[in-house]
GUKEFI-744084 format. One record per residue (C-alpha): x, y, z; residue in one letter. Coordinates in nm, 3 decimals. Layout:
BEGIN
<node X="X" Y="Y" Z="Z" resn="A"/>
...
END
This chain:
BEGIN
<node X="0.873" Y="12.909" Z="16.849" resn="X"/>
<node X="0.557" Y="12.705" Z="16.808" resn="X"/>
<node X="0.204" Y="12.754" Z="16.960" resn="X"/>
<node X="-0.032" Y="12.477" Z="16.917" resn="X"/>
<node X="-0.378" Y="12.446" Z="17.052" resn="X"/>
<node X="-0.695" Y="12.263" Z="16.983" resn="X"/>
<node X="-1.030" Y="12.410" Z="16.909" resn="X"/>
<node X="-1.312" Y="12.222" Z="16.789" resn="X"/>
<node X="-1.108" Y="11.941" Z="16.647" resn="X"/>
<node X="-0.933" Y="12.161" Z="16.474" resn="X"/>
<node X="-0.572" Y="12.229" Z="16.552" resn="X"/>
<node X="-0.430" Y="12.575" Z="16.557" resn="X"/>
<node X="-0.051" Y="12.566" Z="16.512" resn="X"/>
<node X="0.100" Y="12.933" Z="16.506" resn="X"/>
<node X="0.495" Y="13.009" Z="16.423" resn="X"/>
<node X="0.607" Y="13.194" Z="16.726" resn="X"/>
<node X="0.908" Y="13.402" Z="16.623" resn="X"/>
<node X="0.813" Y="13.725" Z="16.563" resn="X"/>
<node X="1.154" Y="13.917" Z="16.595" resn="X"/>
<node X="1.263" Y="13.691" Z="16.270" resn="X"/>
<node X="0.942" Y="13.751" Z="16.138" resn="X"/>
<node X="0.885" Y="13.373" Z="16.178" resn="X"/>
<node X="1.167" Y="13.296" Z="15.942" resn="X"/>
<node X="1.233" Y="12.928" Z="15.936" resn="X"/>
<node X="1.528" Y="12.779" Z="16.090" resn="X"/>
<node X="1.635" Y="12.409" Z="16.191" resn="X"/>
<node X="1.458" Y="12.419" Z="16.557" resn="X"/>
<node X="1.138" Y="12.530" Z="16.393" resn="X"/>
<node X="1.100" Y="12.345" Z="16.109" resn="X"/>
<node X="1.158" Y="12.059" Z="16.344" resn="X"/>
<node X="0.909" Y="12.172" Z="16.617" resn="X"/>
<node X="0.636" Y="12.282" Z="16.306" resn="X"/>
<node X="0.671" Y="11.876" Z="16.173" resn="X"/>
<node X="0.656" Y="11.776" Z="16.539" resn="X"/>
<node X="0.347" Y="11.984" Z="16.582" resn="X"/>
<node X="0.160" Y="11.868" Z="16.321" resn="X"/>
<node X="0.211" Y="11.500" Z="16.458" resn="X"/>
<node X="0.105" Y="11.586" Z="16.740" resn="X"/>
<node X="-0.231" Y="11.792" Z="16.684" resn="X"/>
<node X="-0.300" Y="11.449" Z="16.464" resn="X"/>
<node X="-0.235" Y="11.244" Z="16.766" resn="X"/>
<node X="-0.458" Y="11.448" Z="16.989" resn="X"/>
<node X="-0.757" Y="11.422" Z="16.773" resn="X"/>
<node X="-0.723" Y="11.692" Z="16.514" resn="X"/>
<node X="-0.909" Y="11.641" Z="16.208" resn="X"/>
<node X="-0.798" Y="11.967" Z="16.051" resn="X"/>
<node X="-0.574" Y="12.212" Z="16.088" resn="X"/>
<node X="-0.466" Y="12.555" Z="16.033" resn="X"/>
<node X="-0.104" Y="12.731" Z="16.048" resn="X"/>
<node X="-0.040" Y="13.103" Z="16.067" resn="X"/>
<node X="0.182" Y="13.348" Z="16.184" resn="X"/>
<node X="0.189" Y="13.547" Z="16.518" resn="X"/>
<node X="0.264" Y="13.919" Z="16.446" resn="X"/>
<node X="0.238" Y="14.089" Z="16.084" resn="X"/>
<node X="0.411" Y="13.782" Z="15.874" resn="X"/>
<node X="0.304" Y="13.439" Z="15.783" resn="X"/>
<node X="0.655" Y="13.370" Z="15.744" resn="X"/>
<node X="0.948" Y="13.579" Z="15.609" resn="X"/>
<node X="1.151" Y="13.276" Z="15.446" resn="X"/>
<node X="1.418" Y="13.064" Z="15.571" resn="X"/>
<node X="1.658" Y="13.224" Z="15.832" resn="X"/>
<node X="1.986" Y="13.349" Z="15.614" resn="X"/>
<node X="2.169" Y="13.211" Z="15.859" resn="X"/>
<node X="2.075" Y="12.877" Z="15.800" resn="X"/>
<node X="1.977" Y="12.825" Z="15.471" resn="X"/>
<node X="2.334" Y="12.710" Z="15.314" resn="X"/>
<node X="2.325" Y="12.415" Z="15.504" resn="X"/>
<node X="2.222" Y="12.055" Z="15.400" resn="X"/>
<node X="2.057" Y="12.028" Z="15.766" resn="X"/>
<node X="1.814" Y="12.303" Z="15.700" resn="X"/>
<node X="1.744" Y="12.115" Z="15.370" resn="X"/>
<node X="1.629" Y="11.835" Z="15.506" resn="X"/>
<node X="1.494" Y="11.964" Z="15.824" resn="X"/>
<node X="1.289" Y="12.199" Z="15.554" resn="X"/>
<node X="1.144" Y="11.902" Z="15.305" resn="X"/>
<node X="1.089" Y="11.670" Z="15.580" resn="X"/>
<node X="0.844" Y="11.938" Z="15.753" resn="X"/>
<node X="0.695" Y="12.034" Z="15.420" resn="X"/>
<node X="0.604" Y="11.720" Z="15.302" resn="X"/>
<node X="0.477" Y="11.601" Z="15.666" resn="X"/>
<node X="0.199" Y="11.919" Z="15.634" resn="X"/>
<node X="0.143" Y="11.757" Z="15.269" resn="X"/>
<node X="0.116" Y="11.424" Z="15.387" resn="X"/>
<node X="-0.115" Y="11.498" Z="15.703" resn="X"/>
<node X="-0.484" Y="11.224" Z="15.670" resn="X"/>
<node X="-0.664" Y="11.567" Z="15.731" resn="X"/>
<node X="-0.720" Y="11.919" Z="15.559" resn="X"/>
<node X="-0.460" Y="12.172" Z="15.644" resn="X"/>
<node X="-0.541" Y="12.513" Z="15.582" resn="X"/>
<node X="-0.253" Y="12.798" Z="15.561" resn="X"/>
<node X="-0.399" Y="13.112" Z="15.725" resn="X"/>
<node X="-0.176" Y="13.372" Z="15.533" resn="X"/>
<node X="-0.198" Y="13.677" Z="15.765" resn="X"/>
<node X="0.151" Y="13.901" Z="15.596" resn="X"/>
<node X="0.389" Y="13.808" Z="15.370" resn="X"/>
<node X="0.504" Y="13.410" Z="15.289" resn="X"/>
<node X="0.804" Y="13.495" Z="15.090" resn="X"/>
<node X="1.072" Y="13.214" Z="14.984" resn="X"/>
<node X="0.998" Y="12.909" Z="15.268" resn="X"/>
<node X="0.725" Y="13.082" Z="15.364" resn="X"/>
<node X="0.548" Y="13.062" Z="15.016" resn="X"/>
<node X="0.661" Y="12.655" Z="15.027" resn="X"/>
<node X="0.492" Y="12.629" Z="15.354" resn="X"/>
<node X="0.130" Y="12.817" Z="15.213" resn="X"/>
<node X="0.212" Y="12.529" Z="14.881" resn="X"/>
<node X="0.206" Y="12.246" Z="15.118" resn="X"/>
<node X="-0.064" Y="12.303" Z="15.292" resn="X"/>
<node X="-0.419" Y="12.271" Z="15.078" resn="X"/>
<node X="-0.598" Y="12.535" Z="15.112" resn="X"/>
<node X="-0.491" Y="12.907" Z="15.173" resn="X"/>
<node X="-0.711" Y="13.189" Z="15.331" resn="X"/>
<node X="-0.519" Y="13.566" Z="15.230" resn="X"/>
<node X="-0.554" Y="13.874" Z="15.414" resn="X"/>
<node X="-0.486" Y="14.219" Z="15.239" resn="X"/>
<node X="-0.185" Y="14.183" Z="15.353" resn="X"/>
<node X="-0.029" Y="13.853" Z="15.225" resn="X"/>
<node X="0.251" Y="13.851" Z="14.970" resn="X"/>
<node X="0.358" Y="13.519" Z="14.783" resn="X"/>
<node X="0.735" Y="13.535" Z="14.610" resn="X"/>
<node X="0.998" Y="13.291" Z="14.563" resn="X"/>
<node X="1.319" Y="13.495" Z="14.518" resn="X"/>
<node X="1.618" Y="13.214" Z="14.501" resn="X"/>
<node X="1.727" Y="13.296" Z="14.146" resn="X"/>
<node X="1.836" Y="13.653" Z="14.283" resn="X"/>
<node X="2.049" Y="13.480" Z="14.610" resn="X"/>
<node X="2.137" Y="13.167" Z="14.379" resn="X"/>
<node X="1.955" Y="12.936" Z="14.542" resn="X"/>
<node X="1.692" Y="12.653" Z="14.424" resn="X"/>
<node X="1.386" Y="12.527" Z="14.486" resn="X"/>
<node X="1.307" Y="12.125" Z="14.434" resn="X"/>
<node X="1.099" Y="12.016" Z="14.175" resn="X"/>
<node X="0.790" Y="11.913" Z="14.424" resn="X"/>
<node X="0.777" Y="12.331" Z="14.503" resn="X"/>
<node X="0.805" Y="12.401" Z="14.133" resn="X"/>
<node X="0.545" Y="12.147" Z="14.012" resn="X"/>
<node X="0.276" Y="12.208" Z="14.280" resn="X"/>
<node X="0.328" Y="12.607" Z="14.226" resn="X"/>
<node X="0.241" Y="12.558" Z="13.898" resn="X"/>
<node X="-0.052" Y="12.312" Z="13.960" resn="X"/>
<node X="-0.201" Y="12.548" Z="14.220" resn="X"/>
<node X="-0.126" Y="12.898" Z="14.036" resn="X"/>
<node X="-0.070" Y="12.782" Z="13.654" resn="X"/>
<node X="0.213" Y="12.802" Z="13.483" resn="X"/>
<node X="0.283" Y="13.057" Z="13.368" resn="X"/>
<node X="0.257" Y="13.229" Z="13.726" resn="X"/>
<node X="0.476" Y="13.002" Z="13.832" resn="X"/>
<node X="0.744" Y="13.119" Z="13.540" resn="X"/>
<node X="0.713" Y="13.472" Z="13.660" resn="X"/>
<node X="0.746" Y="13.348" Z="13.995" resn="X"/>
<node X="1.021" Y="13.160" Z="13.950" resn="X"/>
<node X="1.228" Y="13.308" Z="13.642" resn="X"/>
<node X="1.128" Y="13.738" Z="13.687" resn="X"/>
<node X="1.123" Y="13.687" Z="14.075" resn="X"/>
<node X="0.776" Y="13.830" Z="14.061" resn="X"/>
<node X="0.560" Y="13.875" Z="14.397" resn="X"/>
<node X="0.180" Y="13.816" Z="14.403" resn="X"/>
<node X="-0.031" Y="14.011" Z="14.638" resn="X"/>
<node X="-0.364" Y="13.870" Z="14.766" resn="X"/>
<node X="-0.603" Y="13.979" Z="14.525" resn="X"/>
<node X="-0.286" Y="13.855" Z="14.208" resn="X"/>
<node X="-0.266" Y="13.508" Z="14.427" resn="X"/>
<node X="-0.645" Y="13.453" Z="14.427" resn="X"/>
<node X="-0.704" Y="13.574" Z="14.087" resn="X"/>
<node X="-0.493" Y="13.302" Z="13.942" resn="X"/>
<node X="-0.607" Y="13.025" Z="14.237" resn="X"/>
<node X="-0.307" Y="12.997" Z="14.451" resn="X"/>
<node X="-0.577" Y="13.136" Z="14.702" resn="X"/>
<node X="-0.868" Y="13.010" Z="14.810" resn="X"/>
<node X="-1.077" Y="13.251" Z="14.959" resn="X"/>
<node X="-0.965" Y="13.655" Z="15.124" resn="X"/>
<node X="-0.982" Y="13.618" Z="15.490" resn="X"/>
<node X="-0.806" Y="13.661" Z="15.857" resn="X"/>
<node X="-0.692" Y="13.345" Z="16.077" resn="X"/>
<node X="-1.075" Y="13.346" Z="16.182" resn="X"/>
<node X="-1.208" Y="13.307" Z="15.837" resn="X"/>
<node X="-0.981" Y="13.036" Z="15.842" resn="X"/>
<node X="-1.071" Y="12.870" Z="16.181" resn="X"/>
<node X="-1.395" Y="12.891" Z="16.103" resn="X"/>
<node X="-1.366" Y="12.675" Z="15.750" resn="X"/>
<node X="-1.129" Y="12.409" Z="15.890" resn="X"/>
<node X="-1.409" Y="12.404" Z="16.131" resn="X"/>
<node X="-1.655" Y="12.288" Z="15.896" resn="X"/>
<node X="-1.380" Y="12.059" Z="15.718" resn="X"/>
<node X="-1.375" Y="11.904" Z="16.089" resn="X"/>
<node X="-1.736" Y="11.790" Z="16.115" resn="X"/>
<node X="-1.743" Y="11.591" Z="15.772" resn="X"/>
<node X="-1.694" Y="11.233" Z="15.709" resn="X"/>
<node X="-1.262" Y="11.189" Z="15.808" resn="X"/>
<node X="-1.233" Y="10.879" Z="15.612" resn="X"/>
<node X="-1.381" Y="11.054" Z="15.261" resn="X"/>
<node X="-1.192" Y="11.379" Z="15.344" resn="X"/>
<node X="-0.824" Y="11.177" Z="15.409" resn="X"/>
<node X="-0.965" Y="10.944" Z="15.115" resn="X"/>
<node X="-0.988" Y="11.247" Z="14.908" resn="X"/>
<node X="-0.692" Y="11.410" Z="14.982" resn="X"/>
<node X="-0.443" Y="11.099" Z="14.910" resn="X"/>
<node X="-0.633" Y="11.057" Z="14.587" resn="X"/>
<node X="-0.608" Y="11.461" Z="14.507" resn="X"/>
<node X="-0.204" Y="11.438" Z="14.594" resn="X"/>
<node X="-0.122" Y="11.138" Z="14.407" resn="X"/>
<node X="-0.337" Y="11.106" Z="14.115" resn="X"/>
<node X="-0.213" Y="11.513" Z="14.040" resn="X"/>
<node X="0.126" Y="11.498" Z="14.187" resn="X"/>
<node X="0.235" Y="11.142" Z="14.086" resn="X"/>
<node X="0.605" Y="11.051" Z="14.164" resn="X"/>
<node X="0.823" Y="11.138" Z="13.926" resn="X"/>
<node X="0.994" Y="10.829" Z="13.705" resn="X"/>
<node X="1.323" Y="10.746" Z="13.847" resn="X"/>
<node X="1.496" Y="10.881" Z="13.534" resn="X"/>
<node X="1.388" Y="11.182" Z="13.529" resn="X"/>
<node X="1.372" Y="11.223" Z="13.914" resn="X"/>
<node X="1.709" Y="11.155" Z="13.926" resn="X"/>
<node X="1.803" Y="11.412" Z="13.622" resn="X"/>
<node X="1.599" Y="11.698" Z="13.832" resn="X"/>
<node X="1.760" Y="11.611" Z="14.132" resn="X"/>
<node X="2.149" Y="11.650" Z="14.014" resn="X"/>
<node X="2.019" Y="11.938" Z="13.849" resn="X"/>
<node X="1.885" Y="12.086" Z="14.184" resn="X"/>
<node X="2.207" Y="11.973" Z="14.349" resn="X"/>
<node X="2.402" Y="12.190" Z="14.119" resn="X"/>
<node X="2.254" Y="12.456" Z="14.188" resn="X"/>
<node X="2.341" Y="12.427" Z="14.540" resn="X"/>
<node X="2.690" Y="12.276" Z="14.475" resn="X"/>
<node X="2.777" Y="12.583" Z="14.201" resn="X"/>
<node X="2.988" Y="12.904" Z="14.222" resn="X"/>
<node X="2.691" Y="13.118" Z="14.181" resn="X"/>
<node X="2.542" Y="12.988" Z="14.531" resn="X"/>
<node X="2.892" Y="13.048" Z="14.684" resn="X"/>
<node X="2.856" Y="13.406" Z="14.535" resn="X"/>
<node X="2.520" Y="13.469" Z="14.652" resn="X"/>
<node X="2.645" Y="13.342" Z="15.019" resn="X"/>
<node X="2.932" Y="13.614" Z="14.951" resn="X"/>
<node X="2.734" Y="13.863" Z="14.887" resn="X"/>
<node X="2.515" Y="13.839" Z="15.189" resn="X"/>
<node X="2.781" Y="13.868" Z="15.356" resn="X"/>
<node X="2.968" Y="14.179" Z="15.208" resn="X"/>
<node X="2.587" Y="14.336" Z="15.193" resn="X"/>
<node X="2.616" Y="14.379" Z="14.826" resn="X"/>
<node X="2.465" Y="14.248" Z="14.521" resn="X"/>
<node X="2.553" Y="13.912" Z="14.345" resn="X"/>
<node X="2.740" Y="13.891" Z="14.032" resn="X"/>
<node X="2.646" Y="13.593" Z="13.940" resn="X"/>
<node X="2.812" Y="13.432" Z="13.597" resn="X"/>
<node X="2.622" Y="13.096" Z="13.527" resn="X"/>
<node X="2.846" Y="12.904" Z="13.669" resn="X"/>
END
């Protein structure tokens, strides 16, 4: 599910499940947090992640996603490629749709090929993002991006993503490679220094208040009878009527 190498001092840490088109499930969510750890551990000081075969990564597996385990096996890997001392790049090699888009968000820089495609498409399955994905969409891509994003289910292709700065530069995994490279050889105190001052001072914490306001507001979401429909209608291969409720 997970390929890791080093090269250079950079770690290369690939999602391995192309017959799912990499979607994310529990295992690899797990194993991509794991990963990351570990390329740390070994001496990493930067790293990219990518997709084997024609997707970055297709979403969260279906099959998973209604659970409160895939939740928190989901944050808890997304915030650990956030929180890494060193630059992680997202080498974006086919479409990041849904998770997959949340995975290119939490990493800091993103390298597009022609063939990458951003979208977030909960509010047509009745699902939710958390406020960190909604916030730091809209930091990286502006907001009102992130409203057609999030509210018209819009999809950006590469040129759309770097146009508005959720991409960095247009490139394959070796563009990529070869910038984390040269993120490897500077000065890994300044860069980590840099990054925690970059994540904090722009994504503060929110005050408990309102954290806690967003939060039972994303837990409705999950917790309503529009999220049971969606689930429904998955499953009876139709589409959702959903009624606000």
């Amino acid at each position: 599910m997970i390929d890791m190498t080093l090269q250079d001092r950079v770690g290369v840490i690939t999602l391995d499940r192309p017959e799912k088109r990499n979607a994310l499930n529990i295992e690899l969510c797990h194993r991509l947090r794991e990963a990351v750890g570990s390329a740390i551990d070994g001496g990493a000081r930067a790293l990219v992640i990518t997709g084997n075969g024609t997707s970055f990564c297709s979403g969260a597996d279906l099959g998973e996603v209604y659970t409160a385990d895939f939740r928190d096996a989901l944050y808890a890997m997304l915030h650990a490629v956030t929180d890494a001392p060193v630059p992680v790049v997202a080498a974006v090699n086919g479409p990041a749709i849904g998770a997959g888009t949340q995975l290119a968000l939490a990493a800091d820089l993103r390298v597009a090929a022609p063939t990458a495609l951003f979208g977030v498409p909960t509010a047509k399955i009745g699902l939710a993002v958390d406020p960190w994905t909604i916030r730091r969409l809209a930091l990286l891509a502006g907001n009102g991006t992130a409203r057609a994003v999030l509210l018209a289910c819009e999809q950006l292709d590469a040129q759309r993503a770097q146009a508005c700065g959720l991409v960095e530069r247009a490139g394959d995994v070796a563009d990529a490679l070869a910038w984390a490279t040269e993120m490897a050889g500077l000065a890994p105190l300044t860069v980590a220094y840099s990054k925690r001052v970059l994540n904090e001072v722009f994504e503060p914490e929110l005050g408990s208040a309102q954290a806690k306001e967003l939060d039972v507001a994303f837990e409705g979401c999950w917790a309503s009878d529009d999220f049971a429909e969606g689930r429904r209608a998955r499953a009876e291969k139709r589409a959702p009527r959903f009624e606000g409720r």
